[in-house]
KETORDREN-599750 format. One line per 10 residues: their letters; for each residue x, y, z of N, C-alpha, C, O, CB. Coordinates in steps of 0.05 Angstrom, whole numbers, plus 5000, padded with zeros to 4 digits. Glycine has a CB too. Layout:
KETORDREN-599750
a	X Y Z X Y Z X Y Z X Y Z X Y Z  ... $
END
This chain:
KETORDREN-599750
xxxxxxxxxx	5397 4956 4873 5372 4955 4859 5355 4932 4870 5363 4909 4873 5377 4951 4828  5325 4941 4879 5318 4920 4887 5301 4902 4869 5286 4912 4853 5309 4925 4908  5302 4873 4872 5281 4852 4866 5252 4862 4871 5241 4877 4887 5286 4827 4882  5246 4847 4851 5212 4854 4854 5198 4833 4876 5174 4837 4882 5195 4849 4821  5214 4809 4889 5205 4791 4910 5213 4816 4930 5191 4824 4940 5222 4758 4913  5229 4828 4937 5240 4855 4953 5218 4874 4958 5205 4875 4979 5263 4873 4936  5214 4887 4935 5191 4906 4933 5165 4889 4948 5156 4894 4970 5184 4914 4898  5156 4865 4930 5123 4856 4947 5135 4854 4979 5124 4867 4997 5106 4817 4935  5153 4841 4981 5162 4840 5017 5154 4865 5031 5142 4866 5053 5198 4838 5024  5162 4883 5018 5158 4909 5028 5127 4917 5026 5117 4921 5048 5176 4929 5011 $
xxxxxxxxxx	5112 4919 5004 5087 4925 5001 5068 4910 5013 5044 4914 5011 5082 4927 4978  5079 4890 5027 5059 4865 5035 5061 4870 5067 5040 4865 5079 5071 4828 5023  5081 4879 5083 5082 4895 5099 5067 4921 5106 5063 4930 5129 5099 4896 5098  5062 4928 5087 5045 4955 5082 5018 4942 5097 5006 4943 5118 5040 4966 5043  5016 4927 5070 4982 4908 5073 4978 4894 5102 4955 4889 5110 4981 4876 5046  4993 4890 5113 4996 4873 5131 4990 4891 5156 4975 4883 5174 5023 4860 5130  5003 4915 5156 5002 4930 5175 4977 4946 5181 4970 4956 5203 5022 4943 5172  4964 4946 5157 4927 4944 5149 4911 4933 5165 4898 4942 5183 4917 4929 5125  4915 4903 5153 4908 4878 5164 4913 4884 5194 4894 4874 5206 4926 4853 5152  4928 4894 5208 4923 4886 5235 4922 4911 5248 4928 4911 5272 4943 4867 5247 $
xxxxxxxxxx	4916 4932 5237 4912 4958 5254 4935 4975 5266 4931 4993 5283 4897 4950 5276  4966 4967 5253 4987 4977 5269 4989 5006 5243 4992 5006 5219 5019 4951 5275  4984 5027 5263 4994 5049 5257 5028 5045 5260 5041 5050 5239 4980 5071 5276  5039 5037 5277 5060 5056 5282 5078 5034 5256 5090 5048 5240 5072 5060 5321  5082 5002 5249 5087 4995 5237 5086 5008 5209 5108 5015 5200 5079 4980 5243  5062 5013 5192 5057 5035 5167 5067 5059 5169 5076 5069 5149 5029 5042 5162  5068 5072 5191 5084 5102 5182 5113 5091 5177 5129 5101 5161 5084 5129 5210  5119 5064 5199 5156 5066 5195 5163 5052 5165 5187 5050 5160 5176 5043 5223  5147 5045 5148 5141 5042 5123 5139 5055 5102 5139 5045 5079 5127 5036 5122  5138 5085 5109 5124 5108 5083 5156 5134 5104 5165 5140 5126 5066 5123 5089 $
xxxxxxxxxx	5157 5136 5077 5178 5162 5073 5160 5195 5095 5137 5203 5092 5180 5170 5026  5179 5205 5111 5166 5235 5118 5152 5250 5098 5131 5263 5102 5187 5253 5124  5165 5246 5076 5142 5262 5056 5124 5246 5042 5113 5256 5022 5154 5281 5033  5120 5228 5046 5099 5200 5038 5069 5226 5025 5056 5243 5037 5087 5171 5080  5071 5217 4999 5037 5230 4987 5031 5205 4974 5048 5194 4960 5035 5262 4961  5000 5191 4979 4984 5180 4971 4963 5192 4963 4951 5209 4976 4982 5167 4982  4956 5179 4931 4938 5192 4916 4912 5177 4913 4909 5161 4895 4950 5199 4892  4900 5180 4924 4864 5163 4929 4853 5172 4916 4855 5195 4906 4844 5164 4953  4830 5144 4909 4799 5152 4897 4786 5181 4920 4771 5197 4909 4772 5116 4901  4792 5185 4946 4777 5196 4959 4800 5230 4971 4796 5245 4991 4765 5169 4982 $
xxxxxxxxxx	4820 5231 4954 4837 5249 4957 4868 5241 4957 4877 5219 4950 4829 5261 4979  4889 5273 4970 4908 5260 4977 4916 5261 5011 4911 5277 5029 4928 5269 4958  4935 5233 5012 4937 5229 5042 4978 5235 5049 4995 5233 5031 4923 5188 5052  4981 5240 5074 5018 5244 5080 5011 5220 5095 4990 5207 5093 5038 5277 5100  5031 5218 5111 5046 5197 5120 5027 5197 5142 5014 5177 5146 5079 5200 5124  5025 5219 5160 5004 5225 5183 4975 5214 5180 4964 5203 5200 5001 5255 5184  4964 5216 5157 4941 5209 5143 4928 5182 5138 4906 5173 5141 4944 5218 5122  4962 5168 5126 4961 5141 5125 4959 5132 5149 4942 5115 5153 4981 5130 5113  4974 5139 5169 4978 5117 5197 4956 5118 5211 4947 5099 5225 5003 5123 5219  4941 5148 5208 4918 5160 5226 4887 5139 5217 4870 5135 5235 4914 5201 5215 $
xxxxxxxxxx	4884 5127 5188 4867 5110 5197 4868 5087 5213 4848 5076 5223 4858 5106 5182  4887 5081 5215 4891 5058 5238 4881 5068 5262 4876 5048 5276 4922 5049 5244  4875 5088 5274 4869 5081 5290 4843 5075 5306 4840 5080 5330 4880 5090 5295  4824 5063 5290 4796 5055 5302 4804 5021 5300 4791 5006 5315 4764 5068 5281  4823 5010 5285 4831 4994 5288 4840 4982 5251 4847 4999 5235 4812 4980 5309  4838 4958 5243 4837 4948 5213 4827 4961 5197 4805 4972 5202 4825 4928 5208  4834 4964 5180 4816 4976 5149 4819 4964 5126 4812 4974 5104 4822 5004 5139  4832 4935 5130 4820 4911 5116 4829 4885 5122 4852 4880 5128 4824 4914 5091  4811 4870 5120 4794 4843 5124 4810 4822 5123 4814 4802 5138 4773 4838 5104  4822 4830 5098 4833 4810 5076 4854 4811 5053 4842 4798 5036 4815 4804 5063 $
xxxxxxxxxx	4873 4816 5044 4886 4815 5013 4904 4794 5003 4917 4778 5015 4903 4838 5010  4902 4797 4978 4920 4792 4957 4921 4805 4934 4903 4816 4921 4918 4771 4950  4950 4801 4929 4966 4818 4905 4976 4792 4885 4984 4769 4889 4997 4840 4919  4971 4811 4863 4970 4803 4846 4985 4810 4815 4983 4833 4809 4950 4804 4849  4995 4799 4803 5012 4819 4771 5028 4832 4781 5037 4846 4763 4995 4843 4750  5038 4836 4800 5063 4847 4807 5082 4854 4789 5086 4833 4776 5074 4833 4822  5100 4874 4778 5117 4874 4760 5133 4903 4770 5124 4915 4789 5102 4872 4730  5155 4912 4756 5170 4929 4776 5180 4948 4756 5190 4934 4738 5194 4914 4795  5183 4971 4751 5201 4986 4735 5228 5000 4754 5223 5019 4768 5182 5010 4720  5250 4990 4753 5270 5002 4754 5280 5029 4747 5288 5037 4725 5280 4989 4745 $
xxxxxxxxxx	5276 5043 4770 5289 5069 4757 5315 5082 4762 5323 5098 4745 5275 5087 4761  5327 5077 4781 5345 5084 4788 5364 5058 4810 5356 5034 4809 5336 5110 4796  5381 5062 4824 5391 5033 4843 5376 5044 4868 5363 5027 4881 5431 5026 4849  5376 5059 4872 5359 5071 4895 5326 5079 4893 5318 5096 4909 5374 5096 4901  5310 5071 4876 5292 5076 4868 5276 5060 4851 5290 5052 4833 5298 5093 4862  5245 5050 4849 5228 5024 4830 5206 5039 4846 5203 5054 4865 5233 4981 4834  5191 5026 4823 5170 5032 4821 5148 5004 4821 5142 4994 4799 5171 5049 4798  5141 4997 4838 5127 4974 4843 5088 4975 4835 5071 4991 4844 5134 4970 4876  5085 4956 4816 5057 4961 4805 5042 4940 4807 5054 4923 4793 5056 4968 4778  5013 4926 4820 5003 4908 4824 4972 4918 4816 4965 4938 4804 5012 4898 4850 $
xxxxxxxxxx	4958 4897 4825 4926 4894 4820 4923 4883 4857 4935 4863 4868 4914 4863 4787  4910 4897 4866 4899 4890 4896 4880 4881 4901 4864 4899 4903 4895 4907 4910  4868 4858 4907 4835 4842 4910 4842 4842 4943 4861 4829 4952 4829 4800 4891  4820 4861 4964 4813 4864 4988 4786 4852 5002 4769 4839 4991 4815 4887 4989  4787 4856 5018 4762 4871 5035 4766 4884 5056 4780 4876 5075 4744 4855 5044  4752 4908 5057 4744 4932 5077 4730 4909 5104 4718 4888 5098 4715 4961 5059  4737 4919 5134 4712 4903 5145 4689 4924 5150 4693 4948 5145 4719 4886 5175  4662 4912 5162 4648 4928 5160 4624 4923 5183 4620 4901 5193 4643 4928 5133  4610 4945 5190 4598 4939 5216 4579 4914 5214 4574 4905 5236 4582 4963 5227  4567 4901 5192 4551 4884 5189 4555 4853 5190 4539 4835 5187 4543 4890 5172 $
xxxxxxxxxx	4598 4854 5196 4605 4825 5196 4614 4818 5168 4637 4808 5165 4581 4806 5206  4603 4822 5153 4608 4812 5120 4634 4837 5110 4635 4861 5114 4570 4817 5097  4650 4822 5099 4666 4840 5095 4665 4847 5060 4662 4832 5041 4693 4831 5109  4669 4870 5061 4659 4886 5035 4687 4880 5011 4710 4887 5018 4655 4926 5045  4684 4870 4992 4707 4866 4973 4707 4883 4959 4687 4893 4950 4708 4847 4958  4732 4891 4952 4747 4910 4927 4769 4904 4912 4781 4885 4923 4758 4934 4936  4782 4913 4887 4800 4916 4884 4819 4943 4877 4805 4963 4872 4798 4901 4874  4843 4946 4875 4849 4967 4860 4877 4962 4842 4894 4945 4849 4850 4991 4880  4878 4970 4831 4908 4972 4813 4927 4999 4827 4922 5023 4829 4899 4980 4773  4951 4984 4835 4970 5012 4858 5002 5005 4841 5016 4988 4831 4972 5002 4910 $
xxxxxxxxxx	4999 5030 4849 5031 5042 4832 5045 5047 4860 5031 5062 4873 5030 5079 4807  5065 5041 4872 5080 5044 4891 5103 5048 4892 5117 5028 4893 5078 5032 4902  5120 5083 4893 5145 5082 4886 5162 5082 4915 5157 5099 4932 5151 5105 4865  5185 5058 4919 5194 5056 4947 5227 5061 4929 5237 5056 4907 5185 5020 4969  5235 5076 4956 5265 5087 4948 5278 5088 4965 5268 5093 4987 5269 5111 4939  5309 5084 4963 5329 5072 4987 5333 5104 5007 5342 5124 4995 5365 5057 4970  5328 5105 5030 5341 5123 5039 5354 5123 5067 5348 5104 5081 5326 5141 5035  5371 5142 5077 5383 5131 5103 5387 5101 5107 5391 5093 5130 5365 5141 5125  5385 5081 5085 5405 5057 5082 5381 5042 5091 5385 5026 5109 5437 5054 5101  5350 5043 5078 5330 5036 5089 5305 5044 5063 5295 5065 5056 5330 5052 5119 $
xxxxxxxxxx	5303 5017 5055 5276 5028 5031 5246 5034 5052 5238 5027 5074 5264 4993 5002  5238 5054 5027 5211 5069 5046 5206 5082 5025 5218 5097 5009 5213 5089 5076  5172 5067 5030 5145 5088 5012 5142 5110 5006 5131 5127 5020 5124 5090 5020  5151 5113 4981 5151 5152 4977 5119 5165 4973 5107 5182 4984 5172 5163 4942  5112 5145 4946 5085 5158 4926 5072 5123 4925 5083 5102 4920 5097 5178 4883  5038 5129 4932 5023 5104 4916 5001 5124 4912 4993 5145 4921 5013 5070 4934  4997 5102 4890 4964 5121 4881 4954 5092 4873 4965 5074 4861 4962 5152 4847  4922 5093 4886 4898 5069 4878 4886 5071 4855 4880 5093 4845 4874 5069 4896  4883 5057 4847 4861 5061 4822 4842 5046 4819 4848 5023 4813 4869 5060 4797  4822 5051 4822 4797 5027 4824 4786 5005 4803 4766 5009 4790 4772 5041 4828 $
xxxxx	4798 4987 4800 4790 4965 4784 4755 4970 4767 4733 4979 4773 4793 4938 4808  4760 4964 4754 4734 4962 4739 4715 4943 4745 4721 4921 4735 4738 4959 4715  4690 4944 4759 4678 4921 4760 4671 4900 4728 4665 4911 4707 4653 4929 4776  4672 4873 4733 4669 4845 4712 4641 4863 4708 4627 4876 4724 4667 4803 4727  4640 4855 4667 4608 4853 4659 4604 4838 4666 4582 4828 4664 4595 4852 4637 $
END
């Protein structure tokens, strides 16, 4: 069963692999049948790694509220609040956040990203 310091290790790798444009790092991260559920659709595993390649697709992160549901020993469900930034052709990099559900599950003796879905934070009144 893993720790929830376990899980962010893992998800922060995700982020990381963002952060610096490595496709091939993020796919070895997300399960063959990897479905991500976006504000802008859903993505496989192909999908995920495939924006990497114009290079970064973000700037910047931190995670945040982290907390973990246990579901099985082979299986959690990792849940945070994400504060980013996208970069962007103008230099200034564009901030977001989202709230992500991320379920990572042991397989072939090796945890990997099955399901995340984003959810877009609400902007402050």
């Amino acid at each position: 069963m893993p720790t929830l310091e376990e899980l962010l290790t893992l998800e922060t790798s995700v982020w990381q692999a963002l952060l610096d444009g490595d496709g091939d790092s993020d796919a070895r991260l997300l399960s063959q049948d990897f479905l991500g559920v976006y504000p802008t659709g859903f993505a496989d595993r192909a999908a995920h790694a495939a924006q990497l390649v114009d290079g970064p697709t973000v700037a910047w992160f931190e995670l945040h509220d982290a907390r973990v549901i246990t579901l099985t020993d082979s299986a959690a469900l990792l849940v945070y609040r994400a504060d980013f930034a996208r970069p962007s052709t103008t230099g200034t990099p564009v901030a977001d956040a989202m709230y992500i559900s991320s379920l990572w599950c042991r397989r072939d003796d090796c945890w990997v990203n099955v399901f995340s879905q984003d959810t877009p934070a609400a902007s402050p009144e």
